[in-house]
N, C-alpha and C positions, 0 to 999 in steps of 0.2 A: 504494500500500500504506500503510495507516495503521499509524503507530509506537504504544507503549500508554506516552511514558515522561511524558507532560504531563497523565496524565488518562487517559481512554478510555473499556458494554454493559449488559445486563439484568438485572433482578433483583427479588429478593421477592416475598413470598405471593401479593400480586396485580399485581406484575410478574415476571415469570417468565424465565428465561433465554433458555427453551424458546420463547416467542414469536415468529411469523413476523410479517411488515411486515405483513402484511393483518389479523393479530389484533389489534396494535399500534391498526392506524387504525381500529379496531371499537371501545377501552376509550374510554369518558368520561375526559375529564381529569381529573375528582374522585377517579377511582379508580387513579388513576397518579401515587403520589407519587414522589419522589425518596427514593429508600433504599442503605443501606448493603450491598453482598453480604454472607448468613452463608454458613454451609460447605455448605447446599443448593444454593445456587448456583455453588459454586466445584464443588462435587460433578457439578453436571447441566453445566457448565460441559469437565470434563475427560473426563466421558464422550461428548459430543459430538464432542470430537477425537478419543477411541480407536475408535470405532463409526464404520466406515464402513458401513451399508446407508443404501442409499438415497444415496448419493453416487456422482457420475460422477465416474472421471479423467479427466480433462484434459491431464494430463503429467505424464510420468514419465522421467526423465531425468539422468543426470549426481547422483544419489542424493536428487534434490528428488521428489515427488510432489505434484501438486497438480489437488484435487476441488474439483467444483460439487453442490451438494444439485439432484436430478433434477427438480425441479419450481419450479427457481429459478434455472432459467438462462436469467435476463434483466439488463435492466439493475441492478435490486435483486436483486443475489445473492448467496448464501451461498459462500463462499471455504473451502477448508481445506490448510495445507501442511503438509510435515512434508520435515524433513531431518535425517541424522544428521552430531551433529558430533564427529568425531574427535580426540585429543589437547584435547580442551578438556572441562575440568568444568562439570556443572550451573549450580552457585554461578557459574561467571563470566560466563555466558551472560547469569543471572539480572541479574547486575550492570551488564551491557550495554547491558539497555535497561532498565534505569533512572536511570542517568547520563546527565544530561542535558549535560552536558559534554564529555561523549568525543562524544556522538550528532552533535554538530555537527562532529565530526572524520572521519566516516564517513557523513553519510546526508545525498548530496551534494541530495538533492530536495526537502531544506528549507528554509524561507525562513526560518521563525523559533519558537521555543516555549521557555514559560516555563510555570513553577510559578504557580495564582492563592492558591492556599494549602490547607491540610492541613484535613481532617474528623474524623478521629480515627489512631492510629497508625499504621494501614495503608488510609488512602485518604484522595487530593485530588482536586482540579482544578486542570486546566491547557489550554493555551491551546496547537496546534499548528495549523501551514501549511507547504503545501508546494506545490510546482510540477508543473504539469499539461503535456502537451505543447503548444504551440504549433501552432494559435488557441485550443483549450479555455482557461477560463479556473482560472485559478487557487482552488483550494478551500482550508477551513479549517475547525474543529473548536474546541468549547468541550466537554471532555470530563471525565465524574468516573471516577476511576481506584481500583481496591483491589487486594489483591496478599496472599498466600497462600503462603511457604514451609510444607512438609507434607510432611514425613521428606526423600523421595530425589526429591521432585517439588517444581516451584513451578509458581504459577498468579500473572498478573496478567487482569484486564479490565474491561474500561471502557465506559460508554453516552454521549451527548450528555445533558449539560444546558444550559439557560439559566441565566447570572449575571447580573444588572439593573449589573454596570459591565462585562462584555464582550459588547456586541450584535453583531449584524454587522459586518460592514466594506467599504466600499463597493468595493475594488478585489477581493472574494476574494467566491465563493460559499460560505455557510454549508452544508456537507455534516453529516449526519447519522448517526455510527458506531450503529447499532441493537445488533453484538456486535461486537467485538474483545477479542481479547486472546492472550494465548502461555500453551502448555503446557512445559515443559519437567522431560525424565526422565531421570535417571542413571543410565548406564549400565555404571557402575562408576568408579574414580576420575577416569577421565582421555580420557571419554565422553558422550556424553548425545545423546537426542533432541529435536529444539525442532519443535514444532506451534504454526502460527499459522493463528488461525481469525477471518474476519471477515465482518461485514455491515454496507455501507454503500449510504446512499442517496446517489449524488452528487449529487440535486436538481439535477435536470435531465435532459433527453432525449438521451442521449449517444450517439454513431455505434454502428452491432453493430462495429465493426472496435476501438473505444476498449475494449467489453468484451471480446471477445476476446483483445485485449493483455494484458488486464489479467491474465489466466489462465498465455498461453502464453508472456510473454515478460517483463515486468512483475515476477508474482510468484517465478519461480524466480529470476530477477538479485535481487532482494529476501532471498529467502533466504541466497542465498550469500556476500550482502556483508555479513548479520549473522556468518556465521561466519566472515568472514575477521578481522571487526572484533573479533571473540572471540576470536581466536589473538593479535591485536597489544595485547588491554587488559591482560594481566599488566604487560607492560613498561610501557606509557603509563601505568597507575595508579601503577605504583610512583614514579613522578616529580611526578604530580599527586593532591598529596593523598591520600595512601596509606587514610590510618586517615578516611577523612573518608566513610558511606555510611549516610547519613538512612533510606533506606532499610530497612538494618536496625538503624539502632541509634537510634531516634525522639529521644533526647534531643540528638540532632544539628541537627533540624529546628527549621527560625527563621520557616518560613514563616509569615503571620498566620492567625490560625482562621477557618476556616468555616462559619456555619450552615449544616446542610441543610436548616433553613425556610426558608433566602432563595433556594436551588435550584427548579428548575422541569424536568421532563421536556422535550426540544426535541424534541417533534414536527416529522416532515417537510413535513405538509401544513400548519403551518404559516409555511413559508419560499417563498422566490420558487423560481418554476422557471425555468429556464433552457437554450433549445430551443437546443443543439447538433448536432443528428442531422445536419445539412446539411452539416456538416464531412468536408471531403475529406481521407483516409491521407496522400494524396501531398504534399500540401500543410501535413501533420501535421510540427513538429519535434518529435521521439523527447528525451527525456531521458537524459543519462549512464544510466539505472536500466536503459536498455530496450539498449543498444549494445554 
């Protein structure tokens, strides 16, 4: 499950949110620049999550739900969850995952992610990896991130860019987020909805048992350890740096500036592939995330 708190999806006039991976490998590169989400995008963005046609469940269980888009259930596919969290506000959910701080107190499948710097007040890049089960290898993410408080709702999501000082890295495969990012709704003070909806290419040919996990076991443990991590952030903030959330308060941010000229769209086709299909379940070590 890709996190949205280092970066992270689609956007503008002639990138669209709305884009599937096969449109994607269809646009010329001249006509795919690196842009900023406006509110069309956060718009076509939210309605996405609320509109299920056209979406299979997967599972539903234990108050997580979690669909596949019907014609995308392959190795590239489209993901959407949704769980409600109770005794917990919007606002802290929102805060949740974008402290980068606490996330490494909670999301035990990360190796490592940092901020690469800020674009304008509400969108950067950043740099996240995380652990794969064993033998799959390890993947990683160069992601641009934007984020959208809007009344009783927030929106964060993110696409893959190239930055010319973070290339690959030789122990991790460069995976490819096409959409990620979280909805969340309040549902009055001390309530809310969180929807996370993603598409990534893991770049490479993964076992059907690896996607399969990834639906029925994978993404509900995912969900639920953001909300557990949501009930315990009131007290954990209030000890670490209370007043301190760049986030929303931009004059807090130290990060260095970004051009988005020096940005580039990270196409999947162009990264190495990497044939895992031959990998055996039993032979598979499960991550804390899946147990």
């Amino acid at each position: 499950m890709i996190p949205v708190d280092c970066g992270l999806p689609e956007i503008s006039a002639c990138f669209s949110l709305a884009f599937t991976v096969r449109e994607l490998d269809r646009v010329p590169l001249r006509q795919m620049p690196v842009q900023i989400p406006d509110d069309t995008d956060f718009t076509s963005f939210k309605e996405q999550c609320e509109n299920h046609e056209g979406w299979l469940a997967r599972y539903n269980k234990g108050g997580v739900t979690v669909w596949c888009r019907a014609e995308e259930c392959n190795t590239v596919q489209k993901l959407k969850m949704r769980i409600t969290c109770k005794d917990v506000r919007a606002d802290t959910v929102y805060d949740v995952l974008h402290d980068t701080s606490y996330r490494k107190k909670w999301d035990t499948n990360m190796i490592d992610t940092y901020d690469i710097g800020r674009l304008t007040v509400n969108a950067d890049v950043g740099y996240y990896s995380w652990k794969c089960p064993s033998p799959l290898k390890n993947r990683d993410f160069v992601t641009m991130r934007s984020w959208l408080p809007l009344g009783n709702d927030y929106l964060i999501i993110n696409y893959s860019v190239k930055h010319p000082q973070h290339p690959p890295k030789k122990d991790y495969v460069r995976a490819v987020s096409l959409l990620t990012g979280y909805l969340i709704q309040s549902n009055g003070p001390s309530s809310c909805t969180l929807y996370y909806l993603t598409q990534v290419d893991p770049k490479g040919s993964l076992p059907k048992w690896v996607v399969n996990r990834a639906s029925q076991f994978v993404a509900p443990k995912a969900m639920k350890k953001i909300y557990k991590a949501s009930l315990k952030y009131p007290e954990w903030k209030r000890k670490h740096n209370p007043g301190l959330k760049p986030w929303m308060y931009p004059e807090q941010n130290t990060l260095p500036c970004v051009s988005v000229a020096d940005l580039t769209l990270q196409r999947a086709d162009s990264l190495e592939n990497i044939d895992e299909s031959s990998l055996n379940e039993e032979k598979a070590h499960h991550s804390e995330e899946e147990d």
